[in-house]
Biopython code that builds the backbone (N, CA, C, O; Angstrom):
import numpy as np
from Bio.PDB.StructureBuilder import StructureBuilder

atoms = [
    (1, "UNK", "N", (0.854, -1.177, 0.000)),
    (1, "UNK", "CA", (0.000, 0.000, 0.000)),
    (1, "UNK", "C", (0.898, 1.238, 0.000)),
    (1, "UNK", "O", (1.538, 1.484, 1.022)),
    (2, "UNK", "N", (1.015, 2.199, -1.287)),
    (2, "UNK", "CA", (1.239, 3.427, -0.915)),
    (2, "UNK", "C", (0.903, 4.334, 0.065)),
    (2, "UNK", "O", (-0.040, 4.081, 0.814)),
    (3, "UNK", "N", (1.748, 5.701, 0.208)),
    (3, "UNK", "CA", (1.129, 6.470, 1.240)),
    (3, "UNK", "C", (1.100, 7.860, 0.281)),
    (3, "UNK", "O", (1.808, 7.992, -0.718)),
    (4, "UNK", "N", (0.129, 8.888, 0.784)),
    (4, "UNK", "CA", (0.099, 10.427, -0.218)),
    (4, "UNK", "C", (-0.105, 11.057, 0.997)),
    (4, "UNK", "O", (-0.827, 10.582, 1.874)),
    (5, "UNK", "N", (0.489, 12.094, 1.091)),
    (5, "UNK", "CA", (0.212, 13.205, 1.445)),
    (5, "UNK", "C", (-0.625, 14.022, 1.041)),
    (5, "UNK", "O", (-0.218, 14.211, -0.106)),
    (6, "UNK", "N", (-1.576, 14.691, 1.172)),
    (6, "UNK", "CA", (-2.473, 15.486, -0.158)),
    (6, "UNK", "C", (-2.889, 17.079, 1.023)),
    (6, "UNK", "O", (-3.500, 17.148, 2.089)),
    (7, "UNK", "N", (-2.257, 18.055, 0.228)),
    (7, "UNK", "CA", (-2.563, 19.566, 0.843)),
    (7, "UNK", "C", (-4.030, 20.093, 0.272)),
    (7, "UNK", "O", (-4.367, 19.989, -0.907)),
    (8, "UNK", "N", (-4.596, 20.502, 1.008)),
    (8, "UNK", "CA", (-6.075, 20.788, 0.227)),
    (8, "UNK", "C", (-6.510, 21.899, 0.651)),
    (8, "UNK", "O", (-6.634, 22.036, 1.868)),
    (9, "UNK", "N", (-6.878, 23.050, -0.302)),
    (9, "UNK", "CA", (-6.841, 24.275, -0.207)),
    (9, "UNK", "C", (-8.265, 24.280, -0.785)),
    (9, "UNK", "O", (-8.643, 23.631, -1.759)),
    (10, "UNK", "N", (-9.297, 25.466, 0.286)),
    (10, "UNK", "CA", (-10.801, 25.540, -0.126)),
    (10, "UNK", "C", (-10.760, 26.448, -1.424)),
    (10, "UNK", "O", (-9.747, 27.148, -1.449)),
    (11, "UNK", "N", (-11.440, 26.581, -2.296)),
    (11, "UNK", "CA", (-11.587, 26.962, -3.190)),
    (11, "UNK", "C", (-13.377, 27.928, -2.698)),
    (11, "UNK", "O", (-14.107, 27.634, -1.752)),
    (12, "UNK", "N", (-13.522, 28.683, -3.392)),
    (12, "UNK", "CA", (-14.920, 29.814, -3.146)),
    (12, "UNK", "C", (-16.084, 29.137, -3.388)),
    (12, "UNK", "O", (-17.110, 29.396, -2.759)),
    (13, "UNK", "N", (-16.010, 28.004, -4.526)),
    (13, "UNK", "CA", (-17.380, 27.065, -4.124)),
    (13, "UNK", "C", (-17.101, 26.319, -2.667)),
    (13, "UNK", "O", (-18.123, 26.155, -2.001)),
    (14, "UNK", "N", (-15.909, 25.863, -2.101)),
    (14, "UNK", "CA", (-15.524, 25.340, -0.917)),
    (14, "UNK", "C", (-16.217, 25.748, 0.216)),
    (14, "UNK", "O", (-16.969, 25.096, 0.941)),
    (15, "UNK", "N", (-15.715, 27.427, 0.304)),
    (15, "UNK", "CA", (-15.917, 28.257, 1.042)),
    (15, "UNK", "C", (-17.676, 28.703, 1.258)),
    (15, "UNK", "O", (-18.267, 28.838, 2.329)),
    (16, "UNK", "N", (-18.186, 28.852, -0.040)),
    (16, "UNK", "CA", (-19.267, 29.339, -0.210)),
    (16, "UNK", "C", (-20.435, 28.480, 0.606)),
    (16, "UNK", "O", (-21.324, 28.935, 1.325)),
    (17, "UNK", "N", (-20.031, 26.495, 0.124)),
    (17, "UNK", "CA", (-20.647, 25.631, 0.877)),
    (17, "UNK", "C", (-19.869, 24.746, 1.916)),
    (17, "UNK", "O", (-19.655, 23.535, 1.874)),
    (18, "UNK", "N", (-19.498, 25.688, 2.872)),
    (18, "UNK", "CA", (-18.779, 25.145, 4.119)),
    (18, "UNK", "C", (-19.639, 24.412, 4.755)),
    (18, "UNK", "O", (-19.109, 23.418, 5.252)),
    (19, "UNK", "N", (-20.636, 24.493, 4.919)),
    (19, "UNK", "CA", (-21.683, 23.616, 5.821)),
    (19, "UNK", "C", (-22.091, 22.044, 5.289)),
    (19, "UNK", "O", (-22.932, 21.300, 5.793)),
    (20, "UNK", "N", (-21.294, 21.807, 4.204)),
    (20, "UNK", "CA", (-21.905, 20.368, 2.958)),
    (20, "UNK", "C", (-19.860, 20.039, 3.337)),
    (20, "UNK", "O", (-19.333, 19.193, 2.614)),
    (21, "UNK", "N", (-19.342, 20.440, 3.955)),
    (21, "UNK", "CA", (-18.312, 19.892, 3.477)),
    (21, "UNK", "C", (-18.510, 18.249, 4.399)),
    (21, "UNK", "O", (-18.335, 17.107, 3.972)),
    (22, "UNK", "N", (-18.823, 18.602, 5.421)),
    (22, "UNK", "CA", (-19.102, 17.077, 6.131)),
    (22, "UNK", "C", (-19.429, 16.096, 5.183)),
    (22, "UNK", "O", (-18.671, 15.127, 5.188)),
    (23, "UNK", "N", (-20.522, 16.074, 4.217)),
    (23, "UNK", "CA", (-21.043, 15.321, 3.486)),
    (23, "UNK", "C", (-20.469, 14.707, 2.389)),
    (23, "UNK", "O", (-20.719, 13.620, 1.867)),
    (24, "UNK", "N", (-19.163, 16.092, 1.947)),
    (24, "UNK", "CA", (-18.136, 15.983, 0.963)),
    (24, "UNK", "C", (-17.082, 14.762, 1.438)),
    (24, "UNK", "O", (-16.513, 14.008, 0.648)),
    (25, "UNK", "N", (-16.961, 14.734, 2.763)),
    (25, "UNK", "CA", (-15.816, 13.960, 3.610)),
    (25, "UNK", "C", (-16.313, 12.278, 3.375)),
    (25, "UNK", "O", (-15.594, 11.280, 3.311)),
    (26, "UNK", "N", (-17.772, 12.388, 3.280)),
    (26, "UNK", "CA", (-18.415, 10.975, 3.152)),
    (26, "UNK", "C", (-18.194, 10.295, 2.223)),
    (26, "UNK", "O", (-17.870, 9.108, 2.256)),
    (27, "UNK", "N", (-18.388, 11.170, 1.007)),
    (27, "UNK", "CA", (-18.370, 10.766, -0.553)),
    (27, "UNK", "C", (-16.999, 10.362, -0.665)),
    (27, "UNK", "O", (-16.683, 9.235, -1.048)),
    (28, "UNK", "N", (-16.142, 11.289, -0.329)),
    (28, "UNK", "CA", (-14.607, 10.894, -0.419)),
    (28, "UNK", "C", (-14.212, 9.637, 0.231)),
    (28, "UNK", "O", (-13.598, 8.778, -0.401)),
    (29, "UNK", "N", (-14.602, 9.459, 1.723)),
    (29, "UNK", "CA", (-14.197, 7.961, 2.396)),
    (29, "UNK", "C", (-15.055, 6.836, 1.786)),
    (29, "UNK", "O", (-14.522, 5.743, 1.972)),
    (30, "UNK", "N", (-16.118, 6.773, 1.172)),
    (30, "UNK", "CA", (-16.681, 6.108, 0.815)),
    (30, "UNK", "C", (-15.484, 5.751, -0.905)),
    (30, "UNK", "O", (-14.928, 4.728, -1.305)),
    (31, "UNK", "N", (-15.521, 6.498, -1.192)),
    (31, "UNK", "CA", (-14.970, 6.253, -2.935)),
    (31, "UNK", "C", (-13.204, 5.778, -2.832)),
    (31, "UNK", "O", (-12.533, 5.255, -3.722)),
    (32, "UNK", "N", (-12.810, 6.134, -1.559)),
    (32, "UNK", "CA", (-11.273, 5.783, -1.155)),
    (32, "UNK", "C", (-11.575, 4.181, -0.734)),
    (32, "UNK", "O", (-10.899, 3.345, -1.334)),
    (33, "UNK", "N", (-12.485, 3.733, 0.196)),
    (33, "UNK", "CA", (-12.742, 2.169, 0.677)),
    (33, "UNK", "C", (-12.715, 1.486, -0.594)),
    (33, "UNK", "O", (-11.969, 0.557, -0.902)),
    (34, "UNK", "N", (-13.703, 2.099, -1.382)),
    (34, "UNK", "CA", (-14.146, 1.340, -2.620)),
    (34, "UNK", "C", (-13.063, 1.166, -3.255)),
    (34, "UNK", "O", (-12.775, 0.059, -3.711)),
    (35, "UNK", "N", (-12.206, 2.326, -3.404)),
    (35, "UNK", "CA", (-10.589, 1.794, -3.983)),
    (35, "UNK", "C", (-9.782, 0.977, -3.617)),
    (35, "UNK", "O", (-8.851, 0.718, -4.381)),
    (36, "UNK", "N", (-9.876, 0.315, -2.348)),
    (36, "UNK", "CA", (-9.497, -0.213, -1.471)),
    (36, "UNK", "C", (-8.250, 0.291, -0.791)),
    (36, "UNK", "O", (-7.232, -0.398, -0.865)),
    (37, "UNK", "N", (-8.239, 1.662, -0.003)),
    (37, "UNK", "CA", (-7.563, 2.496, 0.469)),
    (37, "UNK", "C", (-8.032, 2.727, 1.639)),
    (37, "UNK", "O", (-9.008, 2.020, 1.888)),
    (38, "UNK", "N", (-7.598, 3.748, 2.828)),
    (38, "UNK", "CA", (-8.024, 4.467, 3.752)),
    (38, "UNK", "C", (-7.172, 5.777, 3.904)),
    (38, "UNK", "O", (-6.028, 6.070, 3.559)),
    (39, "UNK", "N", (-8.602, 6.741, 4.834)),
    (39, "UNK", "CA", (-7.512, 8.023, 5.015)),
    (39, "UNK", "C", (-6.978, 7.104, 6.509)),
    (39, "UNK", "O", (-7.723, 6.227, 6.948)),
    (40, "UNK", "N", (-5.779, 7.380, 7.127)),
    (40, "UNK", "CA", (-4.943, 7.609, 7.973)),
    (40, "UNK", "C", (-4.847, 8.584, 8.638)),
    (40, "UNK", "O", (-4.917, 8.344, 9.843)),
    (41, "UNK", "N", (-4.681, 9.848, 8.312)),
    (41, "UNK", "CA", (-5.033, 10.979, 8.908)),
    (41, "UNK", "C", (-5.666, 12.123, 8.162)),
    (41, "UNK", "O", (-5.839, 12.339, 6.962)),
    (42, "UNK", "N", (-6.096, 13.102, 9.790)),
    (42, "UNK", "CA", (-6.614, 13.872, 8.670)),
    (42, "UNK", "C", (-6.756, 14.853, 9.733)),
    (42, "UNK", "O", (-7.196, 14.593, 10.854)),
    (43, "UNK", "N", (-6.144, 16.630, 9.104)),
    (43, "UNK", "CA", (-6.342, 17.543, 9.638)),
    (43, "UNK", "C", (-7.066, 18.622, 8.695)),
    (43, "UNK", "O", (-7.262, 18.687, 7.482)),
    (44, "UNK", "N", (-7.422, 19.559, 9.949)),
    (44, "UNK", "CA", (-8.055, 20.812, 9.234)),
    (44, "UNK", "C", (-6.258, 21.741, 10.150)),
    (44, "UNK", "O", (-5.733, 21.440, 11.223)),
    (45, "UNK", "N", (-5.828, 22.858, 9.110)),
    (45, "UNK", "CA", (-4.320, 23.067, 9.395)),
    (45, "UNK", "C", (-4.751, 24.527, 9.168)),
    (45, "UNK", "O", (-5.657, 24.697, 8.353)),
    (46, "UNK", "N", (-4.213, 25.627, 9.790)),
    (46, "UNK", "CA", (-3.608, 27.313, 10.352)),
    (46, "UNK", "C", (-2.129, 27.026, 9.229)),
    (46, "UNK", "O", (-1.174, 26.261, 9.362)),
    (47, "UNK", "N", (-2.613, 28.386, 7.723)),
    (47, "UNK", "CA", (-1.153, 28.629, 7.594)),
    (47, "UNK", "C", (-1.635, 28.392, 6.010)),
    (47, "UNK", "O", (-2.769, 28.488, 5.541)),
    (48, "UNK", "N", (-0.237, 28.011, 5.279)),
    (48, "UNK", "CA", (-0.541, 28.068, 3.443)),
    (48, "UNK", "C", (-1.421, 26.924, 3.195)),
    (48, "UNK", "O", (-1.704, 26.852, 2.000)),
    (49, "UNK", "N", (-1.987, 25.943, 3.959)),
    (49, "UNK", "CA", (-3.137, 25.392, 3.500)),
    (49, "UNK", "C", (-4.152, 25.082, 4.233)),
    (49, "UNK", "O", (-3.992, 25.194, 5.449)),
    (50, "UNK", "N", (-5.535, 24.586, 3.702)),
    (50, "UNK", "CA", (-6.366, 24.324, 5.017)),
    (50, "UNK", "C", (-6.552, 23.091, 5.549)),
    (50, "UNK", "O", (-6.947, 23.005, 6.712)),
    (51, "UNK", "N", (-6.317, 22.031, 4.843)),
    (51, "UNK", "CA", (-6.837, 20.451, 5.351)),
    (51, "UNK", "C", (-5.299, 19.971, 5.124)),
    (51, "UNK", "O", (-4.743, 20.532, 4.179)),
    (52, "UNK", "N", (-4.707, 19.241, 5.676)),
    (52, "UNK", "CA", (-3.549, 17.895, 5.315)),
    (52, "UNK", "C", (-4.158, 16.614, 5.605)),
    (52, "UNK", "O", (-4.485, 16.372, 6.767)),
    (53, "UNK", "N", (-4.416, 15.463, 4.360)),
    (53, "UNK", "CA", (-4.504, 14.425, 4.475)),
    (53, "UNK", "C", (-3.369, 13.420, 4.394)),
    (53, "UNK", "O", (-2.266, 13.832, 4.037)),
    (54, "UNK", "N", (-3.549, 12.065, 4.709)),
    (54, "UNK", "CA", (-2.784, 11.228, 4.614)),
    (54, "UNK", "C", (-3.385, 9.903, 4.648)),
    (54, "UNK", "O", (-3.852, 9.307, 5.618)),
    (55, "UNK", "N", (-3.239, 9.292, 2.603)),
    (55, "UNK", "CA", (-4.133, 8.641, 2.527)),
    (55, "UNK", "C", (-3.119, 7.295, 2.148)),
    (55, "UNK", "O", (-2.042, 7.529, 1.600)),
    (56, "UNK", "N", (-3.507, 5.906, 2.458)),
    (56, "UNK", "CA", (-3.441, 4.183, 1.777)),
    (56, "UNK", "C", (-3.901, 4.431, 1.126)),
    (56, "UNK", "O", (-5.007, 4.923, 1.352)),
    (57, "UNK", "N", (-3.415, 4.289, -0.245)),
    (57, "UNK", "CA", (-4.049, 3.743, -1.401)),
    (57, "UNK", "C", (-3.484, 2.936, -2.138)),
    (57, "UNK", "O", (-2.706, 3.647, -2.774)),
    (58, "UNK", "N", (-3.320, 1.592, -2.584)),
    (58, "UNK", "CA", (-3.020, 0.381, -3.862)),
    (58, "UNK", "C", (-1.524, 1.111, -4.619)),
    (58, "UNK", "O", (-0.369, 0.686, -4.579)),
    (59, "UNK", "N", (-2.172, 2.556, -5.403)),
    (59, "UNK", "CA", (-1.467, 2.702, -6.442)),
    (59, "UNK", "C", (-1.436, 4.066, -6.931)),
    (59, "UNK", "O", (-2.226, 4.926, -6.542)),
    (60, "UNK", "N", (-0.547, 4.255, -7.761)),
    (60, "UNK", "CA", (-0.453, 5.955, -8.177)),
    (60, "UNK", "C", (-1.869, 6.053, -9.003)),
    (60, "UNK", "O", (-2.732, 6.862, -8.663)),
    (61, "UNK", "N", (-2.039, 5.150, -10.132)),
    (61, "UNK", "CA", (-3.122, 5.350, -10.452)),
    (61, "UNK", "C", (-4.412, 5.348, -10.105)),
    (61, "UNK", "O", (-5.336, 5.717, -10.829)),
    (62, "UNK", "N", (-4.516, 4.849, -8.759)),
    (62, "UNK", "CA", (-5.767, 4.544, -8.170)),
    (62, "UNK", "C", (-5.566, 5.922, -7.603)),
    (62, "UNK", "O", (-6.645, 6.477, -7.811)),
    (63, "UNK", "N", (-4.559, 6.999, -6.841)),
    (63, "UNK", "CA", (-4.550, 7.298, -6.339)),
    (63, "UNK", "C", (-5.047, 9.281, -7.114)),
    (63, "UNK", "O", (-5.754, 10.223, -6.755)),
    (64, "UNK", "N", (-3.943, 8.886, -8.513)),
    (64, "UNK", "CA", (-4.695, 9.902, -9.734)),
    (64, "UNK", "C", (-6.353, 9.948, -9.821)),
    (64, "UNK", "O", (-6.970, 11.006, -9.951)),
    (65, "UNK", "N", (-6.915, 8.778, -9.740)),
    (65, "UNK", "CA", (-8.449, 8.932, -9.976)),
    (65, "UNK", "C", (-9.066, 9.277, -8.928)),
    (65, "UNK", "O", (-10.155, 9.842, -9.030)),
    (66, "UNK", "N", (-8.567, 9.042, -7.842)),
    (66, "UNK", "CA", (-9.583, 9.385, -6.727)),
    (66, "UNK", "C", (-9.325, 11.211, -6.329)),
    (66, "UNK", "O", (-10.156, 11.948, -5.798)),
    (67, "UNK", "N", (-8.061, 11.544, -6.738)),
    (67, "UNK", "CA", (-7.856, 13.308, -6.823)),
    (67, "UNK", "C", (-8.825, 13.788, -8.213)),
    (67, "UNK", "O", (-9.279, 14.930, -8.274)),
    (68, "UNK", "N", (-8.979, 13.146, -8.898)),
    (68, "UNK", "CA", (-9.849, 13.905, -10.209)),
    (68, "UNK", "C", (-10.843, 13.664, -9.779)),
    (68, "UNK", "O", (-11.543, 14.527, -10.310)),
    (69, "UNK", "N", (-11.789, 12.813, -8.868)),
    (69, "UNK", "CA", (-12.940, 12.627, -8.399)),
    (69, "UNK", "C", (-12.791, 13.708, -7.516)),
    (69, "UNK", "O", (-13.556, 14.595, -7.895)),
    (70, "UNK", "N", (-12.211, 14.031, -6.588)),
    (70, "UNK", "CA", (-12.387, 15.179, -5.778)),
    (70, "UNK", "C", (-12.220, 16.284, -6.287)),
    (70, "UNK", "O", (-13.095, 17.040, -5.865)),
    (71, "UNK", "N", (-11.302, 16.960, -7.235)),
    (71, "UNK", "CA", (-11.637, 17.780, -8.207)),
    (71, "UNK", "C", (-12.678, 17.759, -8.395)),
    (71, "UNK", "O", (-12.934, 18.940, -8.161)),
    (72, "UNK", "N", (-13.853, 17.196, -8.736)),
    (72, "UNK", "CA", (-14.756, 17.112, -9.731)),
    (72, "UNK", "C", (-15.376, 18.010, -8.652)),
    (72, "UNK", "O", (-15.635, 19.145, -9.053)),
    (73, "UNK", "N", (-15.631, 17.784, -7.543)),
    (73, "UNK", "CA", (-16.510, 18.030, -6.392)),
    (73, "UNK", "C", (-16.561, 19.423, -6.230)),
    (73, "UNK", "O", (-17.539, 19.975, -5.727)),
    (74, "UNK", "N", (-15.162, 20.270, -6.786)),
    (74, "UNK", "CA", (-15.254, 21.750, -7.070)),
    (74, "UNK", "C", (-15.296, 22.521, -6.005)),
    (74, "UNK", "O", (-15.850, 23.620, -5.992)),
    (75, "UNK", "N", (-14.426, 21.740, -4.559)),
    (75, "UNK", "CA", (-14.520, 22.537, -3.195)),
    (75, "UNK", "C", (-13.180, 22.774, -2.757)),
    (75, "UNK", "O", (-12.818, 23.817, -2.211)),
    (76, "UNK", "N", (-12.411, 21.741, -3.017)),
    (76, "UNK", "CA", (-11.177, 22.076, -3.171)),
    (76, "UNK", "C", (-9.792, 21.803, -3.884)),
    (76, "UNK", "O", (-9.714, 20.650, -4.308)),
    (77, "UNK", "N", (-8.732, 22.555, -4.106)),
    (77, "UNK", "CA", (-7.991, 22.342, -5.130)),
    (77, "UNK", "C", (-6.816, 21.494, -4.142)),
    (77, "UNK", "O", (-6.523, 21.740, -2.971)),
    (78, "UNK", "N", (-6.282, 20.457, -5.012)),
    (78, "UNK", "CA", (-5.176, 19.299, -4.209)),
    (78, "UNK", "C", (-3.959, 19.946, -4.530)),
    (78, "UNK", "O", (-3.723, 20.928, -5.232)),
    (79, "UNK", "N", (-3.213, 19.168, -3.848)),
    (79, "UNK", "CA", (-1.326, 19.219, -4.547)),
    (79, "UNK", "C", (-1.385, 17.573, -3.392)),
    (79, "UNK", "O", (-1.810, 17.249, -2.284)),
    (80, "UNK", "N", (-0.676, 16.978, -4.528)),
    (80, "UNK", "CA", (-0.386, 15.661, -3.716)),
    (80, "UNK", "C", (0.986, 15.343, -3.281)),
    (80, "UNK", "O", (1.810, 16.243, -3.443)),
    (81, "UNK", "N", (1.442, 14.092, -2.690)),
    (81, "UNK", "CA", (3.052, 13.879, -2.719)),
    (81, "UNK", "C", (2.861, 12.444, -2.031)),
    (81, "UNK", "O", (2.167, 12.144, -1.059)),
    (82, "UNK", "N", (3.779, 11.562, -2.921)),
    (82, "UNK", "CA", (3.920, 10.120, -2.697)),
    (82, "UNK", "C", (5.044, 10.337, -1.615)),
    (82, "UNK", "O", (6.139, 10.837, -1.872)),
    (83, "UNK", "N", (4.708, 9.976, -0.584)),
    (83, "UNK", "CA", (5.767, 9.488, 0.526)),
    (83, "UNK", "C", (6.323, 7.880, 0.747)),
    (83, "UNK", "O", (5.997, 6.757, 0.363)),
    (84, "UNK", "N", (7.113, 8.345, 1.400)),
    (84, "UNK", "CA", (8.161, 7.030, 1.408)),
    (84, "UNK", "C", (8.169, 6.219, 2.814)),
    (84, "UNK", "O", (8.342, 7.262, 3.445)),
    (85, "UNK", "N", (8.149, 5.758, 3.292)),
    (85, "UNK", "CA", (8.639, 5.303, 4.704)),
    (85, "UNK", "C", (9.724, 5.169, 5.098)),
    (85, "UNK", "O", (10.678, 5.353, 4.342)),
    (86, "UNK", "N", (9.860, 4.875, 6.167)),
    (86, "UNK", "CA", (11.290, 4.532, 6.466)),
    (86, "UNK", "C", (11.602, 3.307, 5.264)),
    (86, "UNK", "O", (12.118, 3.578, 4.179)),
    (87, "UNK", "N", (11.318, 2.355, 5.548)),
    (87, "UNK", "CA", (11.692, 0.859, 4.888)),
    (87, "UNK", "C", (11.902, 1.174, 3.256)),
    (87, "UNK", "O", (12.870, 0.923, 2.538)),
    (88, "UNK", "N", (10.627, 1.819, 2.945)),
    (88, "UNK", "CA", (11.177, 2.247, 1.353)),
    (88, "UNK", "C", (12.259, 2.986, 1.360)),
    (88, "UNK", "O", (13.034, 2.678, 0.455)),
    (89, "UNK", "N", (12.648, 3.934, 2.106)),
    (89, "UNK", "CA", (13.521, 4.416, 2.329)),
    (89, "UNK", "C", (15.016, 3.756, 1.838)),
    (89, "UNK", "O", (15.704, 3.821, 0.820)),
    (90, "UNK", "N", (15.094, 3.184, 2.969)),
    (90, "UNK", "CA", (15.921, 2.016, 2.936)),
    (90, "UNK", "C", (16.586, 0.975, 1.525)),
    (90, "UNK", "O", (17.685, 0.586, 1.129)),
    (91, "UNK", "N", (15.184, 0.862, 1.141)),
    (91, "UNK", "CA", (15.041, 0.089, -0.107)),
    (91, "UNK", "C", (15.720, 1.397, -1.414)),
    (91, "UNK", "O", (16.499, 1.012, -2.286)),
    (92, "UNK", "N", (15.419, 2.394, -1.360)),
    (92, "UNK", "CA", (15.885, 3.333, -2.270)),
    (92, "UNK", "C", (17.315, 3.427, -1.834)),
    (92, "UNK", "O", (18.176, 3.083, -2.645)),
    (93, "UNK", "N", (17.748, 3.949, -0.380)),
    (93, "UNK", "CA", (19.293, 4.351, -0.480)),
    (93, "UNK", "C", (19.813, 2.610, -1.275)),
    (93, "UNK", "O", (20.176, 2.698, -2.447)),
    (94, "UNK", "N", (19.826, 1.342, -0.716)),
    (94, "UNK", "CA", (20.346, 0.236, -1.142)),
    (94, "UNK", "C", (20.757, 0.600, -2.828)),
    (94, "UNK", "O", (21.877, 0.591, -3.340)),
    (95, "UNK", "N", (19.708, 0.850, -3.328)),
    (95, "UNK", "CA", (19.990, 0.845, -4.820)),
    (95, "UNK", "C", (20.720, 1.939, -5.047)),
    (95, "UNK", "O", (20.867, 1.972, -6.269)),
    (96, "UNK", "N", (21.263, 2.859, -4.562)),
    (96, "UNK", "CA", (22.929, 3.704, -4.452)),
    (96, "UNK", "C", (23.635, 2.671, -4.992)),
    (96, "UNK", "O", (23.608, 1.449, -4.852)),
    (97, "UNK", "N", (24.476, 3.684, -5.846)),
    (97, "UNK", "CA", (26.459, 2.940, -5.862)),
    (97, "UNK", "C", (27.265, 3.640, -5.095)),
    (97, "UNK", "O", (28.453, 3.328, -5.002)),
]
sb = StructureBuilder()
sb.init_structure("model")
sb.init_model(0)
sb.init_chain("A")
sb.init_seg("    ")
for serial, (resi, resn, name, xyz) in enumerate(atoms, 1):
    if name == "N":
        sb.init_residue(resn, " ", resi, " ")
    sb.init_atom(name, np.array(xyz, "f"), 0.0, 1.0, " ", f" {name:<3s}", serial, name[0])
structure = sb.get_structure()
């Protein structure tokens, strides 16, 4: 299972329907299970963005479709980032010369 980081910044339809975002959170955990993923964490964040997630998901591509599905939703705009773990970590320095 991969891990993403995903920064999520409200956008003015976001803002406009702050009170539906709960409902937005549903659609999203619901369509991440179905991928067979989970969020891991999840903040609302003070500063250059407003939410930090941290999601399991399978695959980059599973992980591309489920950000264009939330796009779609038109509340807020992503920036993602594949993280590593320690162990991958590990696994990357090894393959050094």
């Amino acid at each position: 299972m991969n891990t993403y980081v995903v920064l999520l910044d409200m956008t003015k339809k976001g803002l406009d329907t702050i009170t539906e975002s709960g409902e937005r959170v549903v659609i999203v955990r619901k369509a991440i299970e179905d991928a067979g993923g989970r969020i891991k964490d999840y903040y609302m964040t003070m500063g250059a963005h407003d939410f930090v997630v941290v999601f399991e998901i399978p695959d980059d591509l599973t992980m591309a479709r489920l950000l264009i599905e939330v796009g779609r939703l038109g509340a807020v705009r992503t920036t993602c980032m594949r993280a590593f773990g320690e162990a991958e970590y590990g696994e990357i320095l090894a393959g050094l010369a």
